[in-house]
C-alpha positions as CSV (number, residue, x, y, z in Angstrom):
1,X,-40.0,53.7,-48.4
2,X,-40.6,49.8,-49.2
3,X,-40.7,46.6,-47.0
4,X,-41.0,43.7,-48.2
5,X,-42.3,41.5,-45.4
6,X,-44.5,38.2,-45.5
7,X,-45.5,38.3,-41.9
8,X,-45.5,41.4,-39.8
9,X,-46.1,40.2,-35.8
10,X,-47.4,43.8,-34.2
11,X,-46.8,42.7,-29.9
12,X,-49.1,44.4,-27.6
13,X,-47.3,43.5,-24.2
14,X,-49.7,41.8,-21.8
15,X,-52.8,42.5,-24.0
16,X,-51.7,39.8,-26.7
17,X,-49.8,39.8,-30.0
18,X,-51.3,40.0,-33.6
19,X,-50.0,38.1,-36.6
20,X,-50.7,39.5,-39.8
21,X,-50.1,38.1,-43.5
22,X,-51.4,38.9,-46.6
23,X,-54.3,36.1,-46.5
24,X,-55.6,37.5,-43.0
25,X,-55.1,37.7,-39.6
26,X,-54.6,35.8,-36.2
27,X,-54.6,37.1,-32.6
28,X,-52.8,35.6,-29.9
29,X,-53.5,36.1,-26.0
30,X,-50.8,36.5,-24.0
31,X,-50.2,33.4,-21.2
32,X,-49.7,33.8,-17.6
33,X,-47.0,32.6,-15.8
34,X,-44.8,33.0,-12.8
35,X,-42.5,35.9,-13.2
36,X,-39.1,34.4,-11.7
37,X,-37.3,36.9,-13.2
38,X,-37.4,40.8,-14.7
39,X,-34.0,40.4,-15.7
40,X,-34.1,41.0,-19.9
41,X,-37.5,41.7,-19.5
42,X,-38.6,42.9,-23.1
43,X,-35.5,42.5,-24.6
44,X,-37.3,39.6,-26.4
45,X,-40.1,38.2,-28.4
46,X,-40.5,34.4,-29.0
């Protein structure tokens, strides 16, 4: 199998996010908030 994919973003819930390309790598702490909802919880990544 073959993927061609310029970023791949691997998301690690609350222990951060990591971006990877094929120059290097970033990672990215999760922020807190205020939950005011669970609703969709997950069903997204932005």
């Amino acid at each position: 199998m073959y993927f061609c994919y310029s970023v791949i973003i691997l998301t690690k819930g609350i222990y951060g996010s990591w971006v990877i390309w094929k120059e290097g790598k970033s990672f990215l702490g999760t922020p807190k908030v205020k939950v005011k909802s669970a609703v969709g919880a997950g069903d997204s990544f932005t």
